[in-house]
C-alpha positions in Angstrom: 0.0 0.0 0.0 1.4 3.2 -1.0 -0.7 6.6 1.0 -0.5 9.3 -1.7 -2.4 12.3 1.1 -2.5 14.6 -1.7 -5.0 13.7 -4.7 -7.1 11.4 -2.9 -10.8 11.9 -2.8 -12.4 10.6 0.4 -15.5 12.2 0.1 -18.6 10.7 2.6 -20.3 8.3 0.5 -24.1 9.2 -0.6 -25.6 6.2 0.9 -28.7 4.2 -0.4 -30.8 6.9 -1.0 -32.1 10.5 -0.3 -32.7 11.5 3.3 -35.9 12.8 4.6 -36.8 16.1 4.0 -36.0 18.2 7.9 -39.5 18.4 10.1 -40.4 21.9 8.4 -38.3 24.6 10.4 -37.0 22.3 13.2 -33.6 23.0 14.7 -31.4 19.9 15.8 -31.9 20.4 19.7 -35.6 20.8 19.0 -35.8 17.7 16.9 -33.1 15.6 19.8 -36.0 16.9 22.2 -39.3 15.4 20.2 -37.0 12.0 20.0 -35.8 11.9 23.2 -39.8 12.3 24.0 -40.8 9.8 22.2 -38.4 7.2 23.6 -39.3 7.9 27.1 -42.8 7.7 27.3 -42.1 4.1 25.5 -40.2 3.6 28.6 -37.1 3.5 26.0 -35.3 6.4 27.6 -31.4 6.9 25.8 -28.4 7.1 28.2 -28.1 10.7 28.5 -25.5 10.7 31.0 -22.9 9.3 28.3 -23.9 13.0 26.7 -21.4 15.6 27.8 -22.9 17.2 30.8 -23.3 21.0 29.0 -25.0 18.7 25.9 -27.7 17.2 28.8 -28.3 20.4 30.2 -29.2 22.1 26.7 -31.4 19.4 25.7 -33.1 19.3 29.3 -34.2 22.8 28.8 -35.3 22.5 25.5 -37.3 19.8 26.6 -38.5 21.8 29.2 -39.3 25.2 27.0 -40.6 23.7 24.0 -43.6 22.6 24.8 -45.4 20.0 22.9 -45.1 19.6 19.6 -47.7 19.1 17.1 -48.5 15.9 15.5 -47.2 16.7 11.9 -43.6 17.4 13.5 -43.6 14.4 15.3 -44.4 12.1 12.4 -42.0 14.0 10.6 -39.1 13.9 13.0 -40.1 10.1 13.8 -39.5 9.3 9.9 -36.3 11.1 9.9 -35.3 9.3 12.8 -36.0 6.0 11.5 -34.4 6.9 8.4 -30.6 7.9 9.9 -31.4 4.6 12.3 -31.5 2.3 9.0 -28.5 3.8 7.3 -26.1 4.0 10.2 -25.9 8.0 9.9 -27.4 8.3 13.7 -24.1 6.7 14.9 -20.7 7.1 14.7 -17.9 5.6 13.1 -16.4 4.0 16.3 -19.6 2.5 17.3 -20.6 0.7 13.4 -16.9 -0.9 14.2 -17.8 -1.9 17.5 -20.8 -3.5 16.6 -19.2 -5.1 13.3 -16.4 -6.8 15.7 -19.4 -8.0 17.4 -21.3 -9.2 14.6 -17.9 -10.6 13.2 -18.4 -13.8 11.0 -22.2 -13.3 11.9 -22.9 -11.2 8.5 -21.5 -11.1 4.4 -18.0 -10.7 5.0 -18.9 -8.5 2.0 -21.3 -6.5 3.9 -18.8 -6.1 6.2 -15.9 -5.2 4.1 -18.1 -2.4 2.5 -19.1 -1.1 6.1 -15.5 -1.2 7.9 -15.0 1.0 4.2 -17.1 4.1 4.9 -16.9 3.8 9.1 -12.9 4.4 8.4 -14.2 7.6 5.9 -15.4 9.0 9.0 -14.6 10.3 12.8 -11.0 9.8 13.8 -9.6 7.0 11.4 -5.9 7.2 14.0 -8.2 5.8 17.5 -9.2 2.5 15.1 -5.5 2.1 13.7 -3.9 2.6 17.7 -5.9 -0.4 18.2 -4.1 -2.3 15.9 -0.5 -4.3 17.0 3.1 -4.0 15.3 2.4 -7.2 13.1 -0.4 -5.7 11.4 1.2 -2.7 11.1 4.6 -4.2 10.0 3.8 -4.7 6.0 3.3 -0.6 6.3 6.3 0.2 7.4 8.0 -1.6 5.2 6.4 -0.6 2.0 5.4 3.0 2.5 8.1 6.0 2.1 9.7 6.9 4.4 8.5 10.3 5.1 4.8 8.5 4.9 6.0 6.3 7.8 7.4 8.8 9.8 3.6 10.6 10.2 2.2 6.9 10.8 4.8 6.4 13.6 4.4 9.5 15.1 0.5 9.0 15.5 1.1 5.6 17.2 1.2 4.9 21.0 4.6 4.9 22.2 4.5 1.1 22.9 3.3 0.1 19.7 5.3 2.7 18.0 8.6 0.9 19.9 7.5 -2.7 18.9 7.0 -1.5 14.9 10.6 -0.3 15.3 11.9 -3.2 16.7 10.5 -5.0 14.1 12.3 -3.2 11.0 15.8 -3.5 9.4 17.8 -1.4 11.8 18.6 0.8 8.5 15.0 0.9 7.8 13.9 2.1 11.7 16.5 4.8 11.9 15.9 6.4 8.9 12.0 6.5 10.0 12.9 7.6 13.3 14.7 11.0 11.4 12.0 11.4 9.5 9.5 12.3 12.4 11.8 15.1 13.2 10.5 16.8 10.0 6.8 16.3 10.7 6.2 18.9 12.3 5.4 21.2 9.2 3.2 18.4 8.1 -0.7 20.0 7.7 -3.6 18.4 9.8 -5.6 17.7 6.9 -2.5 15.4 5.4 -2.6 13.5 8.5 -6.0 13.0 8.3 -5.9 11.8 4.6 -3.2 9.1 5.4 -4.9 8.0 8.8 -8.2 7.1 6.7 -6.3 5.6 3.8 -5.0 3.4 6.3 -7.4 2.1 8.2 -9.5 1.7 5.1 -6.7 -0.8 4.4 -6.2 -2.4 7.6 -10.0 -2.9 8.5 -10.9 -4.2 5.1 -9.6 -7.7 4.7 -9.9 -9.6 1.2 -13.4 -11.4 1.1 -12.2 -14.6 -0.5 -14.6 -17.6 -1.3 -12.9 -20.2 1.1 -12.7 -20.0 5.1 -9.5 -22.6 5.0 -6.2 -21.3 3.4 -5.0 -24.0 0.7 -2.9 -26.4 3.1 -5.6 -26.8 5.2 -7.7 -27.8 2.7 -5.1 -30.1 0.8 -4.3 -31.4 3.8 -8.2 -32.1 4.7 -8.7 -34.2 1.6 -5.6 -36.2 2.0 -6.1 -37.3 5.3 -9.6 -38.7 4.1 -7.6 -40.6 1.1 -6.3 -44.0 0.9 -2.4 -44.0 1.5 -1.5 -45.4 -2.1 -3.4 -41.9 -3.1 -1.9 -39.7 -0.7 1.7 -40.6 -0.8 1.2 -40.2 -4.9 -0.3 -37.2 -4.3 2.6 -36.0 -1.9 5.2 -37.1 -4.6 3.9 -35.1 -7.0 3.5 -31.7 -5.0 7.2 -32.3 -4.3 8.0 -32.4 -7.6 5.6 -29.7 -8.2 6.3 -27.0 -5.5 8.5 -28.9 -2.2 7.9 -25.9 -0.2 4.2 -26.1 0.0 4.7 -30.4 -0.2 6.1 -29.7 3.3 3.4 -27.5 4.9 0.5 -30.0 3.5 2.4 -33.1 5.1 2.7 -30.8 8.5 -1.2 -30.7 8.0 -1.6 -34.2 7.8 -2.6 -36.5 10.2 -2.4 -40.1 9.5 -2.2 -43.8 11.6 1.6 -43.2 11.1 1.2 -40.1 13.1 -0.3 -41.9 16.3 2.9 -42.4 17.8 4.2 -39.2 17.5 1.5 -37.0 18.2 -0.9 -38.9 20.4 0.2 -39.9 24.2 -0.3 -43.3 25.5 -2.5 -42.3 28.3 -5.4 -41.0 25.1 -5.1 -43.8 23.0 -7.7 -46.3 25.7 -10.2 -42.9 25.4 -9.7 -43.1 21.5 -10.6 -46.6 21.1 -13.7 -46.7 23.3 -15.4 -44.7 20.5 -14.4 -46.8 18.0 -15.7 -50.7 17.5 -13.2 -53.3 18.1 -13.5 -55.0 14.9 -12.8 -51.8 13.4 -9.4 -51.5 15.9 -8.6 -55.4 14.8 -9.1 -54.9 11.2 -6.6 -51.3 11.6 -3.7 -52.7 13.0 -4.2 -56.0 11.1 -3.2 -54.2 8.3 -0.8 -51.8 10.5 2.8 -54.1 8.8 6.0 -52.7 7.3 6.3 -49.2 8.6 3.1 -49.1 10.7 4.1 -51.9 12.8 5.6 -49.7 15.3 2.2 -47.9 15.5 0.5 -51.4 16.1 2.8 -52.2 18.9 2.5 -48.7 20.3 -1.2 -49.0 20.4 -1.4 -52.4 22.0 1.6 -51.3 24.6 -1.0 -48.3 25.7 -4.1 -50.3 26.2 -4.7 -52.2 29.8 -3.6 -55.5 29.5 -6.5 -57.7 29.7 -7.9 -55.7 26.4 -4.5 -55.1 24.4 -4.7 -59.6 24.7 -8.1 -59.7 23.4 -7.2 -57.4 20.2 -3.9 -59.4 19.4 -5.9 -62.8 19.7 -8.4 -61.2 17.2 -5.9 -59.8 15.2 -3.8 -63.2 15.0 -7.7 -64.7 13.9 -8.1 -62.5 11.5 -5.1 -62.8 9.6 -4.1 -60.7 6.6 -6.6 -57.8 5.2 -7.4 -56.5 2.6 -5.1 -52.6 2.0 -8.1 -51.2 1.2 -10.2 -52.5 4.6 -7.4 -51.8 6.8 -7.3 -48.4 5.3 -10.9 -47.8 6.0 -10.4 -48.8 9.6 -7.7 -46.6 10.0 -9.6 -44.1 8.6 -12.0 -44.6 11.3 -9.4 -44.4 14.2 -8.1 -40.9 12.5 -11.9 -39.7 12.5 -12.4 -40.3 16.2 -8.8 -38.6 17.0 -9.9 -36.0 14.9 -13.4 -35.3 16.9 -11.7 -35.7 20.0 -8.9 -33.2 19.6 -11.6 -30.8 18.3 -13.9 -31.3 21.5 -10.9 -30.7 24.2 -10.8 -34.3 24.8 -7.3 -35.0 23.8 -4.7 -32.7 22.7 -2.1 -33.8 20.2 1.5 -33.5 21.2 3.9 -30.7 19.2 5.7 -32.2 16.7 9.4 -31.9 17.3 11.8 -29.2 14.4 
């Protein structure tokens, strides 16, 4: 992102349509006072006292002096009411992002996107972007000019400010740091310019159509595939790109996993939710390389149970690849579940 302060145009925007014509003559305090009226005797009094005190006083007395108003100018300032209510224009811009963070993942991220938009067109854009930590700030720094960055810097808090700077090329933060030394000629309306330009670009993030980043998702697929698929698949994204090969195999979690990531003391929790023919048939086919996740399974287990399943798995003999895959598949599902409900919790992989 590059903040030019100079030519751009950050006009409000119109908004869906035209607002209500004003209640004939109607002043603002007198119109605050025929909606503050209304409210109350629907028992739906604002909070006044969040007003500034000389604000509550003013609109006290022209409650107190106005009198009561006619009917037409009541319907009139009702509508109007209703109207800036519907748009957003009764609040400010601090208070539609409030209410978006609420709302977050609630509504169309494209909604949102367009509302973080015109809230950052409004108010003071520099209270949404203090709220904001070095990291998010980081790709900034590093892109925009310096004299740019020297304004953004100097409108940080001091602790954020520090972390940003610790942060950059030491070339990089010293050069900023002299920069701020010439801001001081730097016009109120510039500052203003660059503060909404970037929170516009901090607050709106890219609407994209998947929730999942692409590992996740590769990673998602292959652990539902059968292991001739997935270790083809894996060999060709090496050949294909290594780098992201590596972060879709750090995604994965497969039966060969189990004895790296799961501790001994889950595995009895993990196999009561799975049948034991299931278990027999998954580490009847569990040879070769997953032998040592066989034995690791059967070593975990009480001992009176970890008998049963070898007797069955001696019965049973050799299976089919694609039936012990299945079963494994079914172990992996259960792991899966339980490490998503805070029933287990897998162990960090080591490097």
């Amino acid at each position: 992102m590059n903040i030019d302060p100079i030519p751009m145009d950050f006009s409000p925007d119109p908004g869906p349509g035209p607002t209500p014509a004003p209640a004939r003559h109607l002043s603002g305090r007198q119109k605050a006072a025929i909606v503050v009226r209304l409210l109350a005797r629907e028992g739906l009094a604002p909070p006044l006292h969040d007003l500034p005190e000389d604000v509550q006083a003013d609109l006290i007395r022209q409650i107190g002096t106005s009198g009561d108003p006619d009917a037409a100018d009541v319907a009139a300032v009702a509508e109007e009411f209703a109207s800036l209510m519907e748009t957003g224009t009764a609040f400010g811009p601090a208070a539609i992002a409030k209410a978006l963070d609420l709302l977050d993942g609630a509504i169309s991220p494209t909604v949102a996107q367009r509302l973080r938009a015109q809230a950052a067109e409004g108010g003071d854009p520099w209270e949404r972007i203090a709220e904001k930590n070095a990291e998010s700030l980081l790709p900034v720094f590093e892109t925009e000019s310096i004299e740019v960055a020297a304004i953004i810097l100097s409108k940080l808090p001091v602790a954020t400010a520090a972390a940003v700077l610790g942060l950059l090329p030491g070339d990089r933060a010293r050069r900023i740091t002299f920069a701020v030394s010439l801001t001081s000629a730097v016009a109120p309306d510039a500052v203003r310019r660059i503060g909404r330009a970037l929170a516009t670009v901090l607050d709106v993030e890219p609407v994209t159509a998947f929730a999942d980043g692409p590992v996740v998702r590769v990673g998602a697929i292959l652990n539902s595939s059968r292991n001739a698929t997935r270790n083809d698949v894996l060999e060709g994204l090496d050949e294909a790109d290594k780098s992201f090969a590596e972060e879709v195999r750090r995604a994965i979690f497969t039966f060969a996993n189990i004895r790296q990531r799961i501790a001994p003391r889950d595995i009895p929790k993990i196999l009561r939710g799975v049948e034991q023919d299931v278990v027999v048939r998954a580490l009847a086919g569990a040879t070769g390389d997953l032998a040592p996740v066989a034995e690791f399974i059967m070593t975990a287990l009480p001992q009176r149970m970890a008998d049963a399943i070898r007797g069955e798995v001696e019965e049973l003999g050799e299976v089919d690849e694609e039936v012990s895959d299945e079963a494994m598949g079914e172990i992996i599902a259960v792991i899966r579940q339980l490490e998503a409900d805070g029933e287990i919790h897998l162990v960090a992989e080591e490097g």
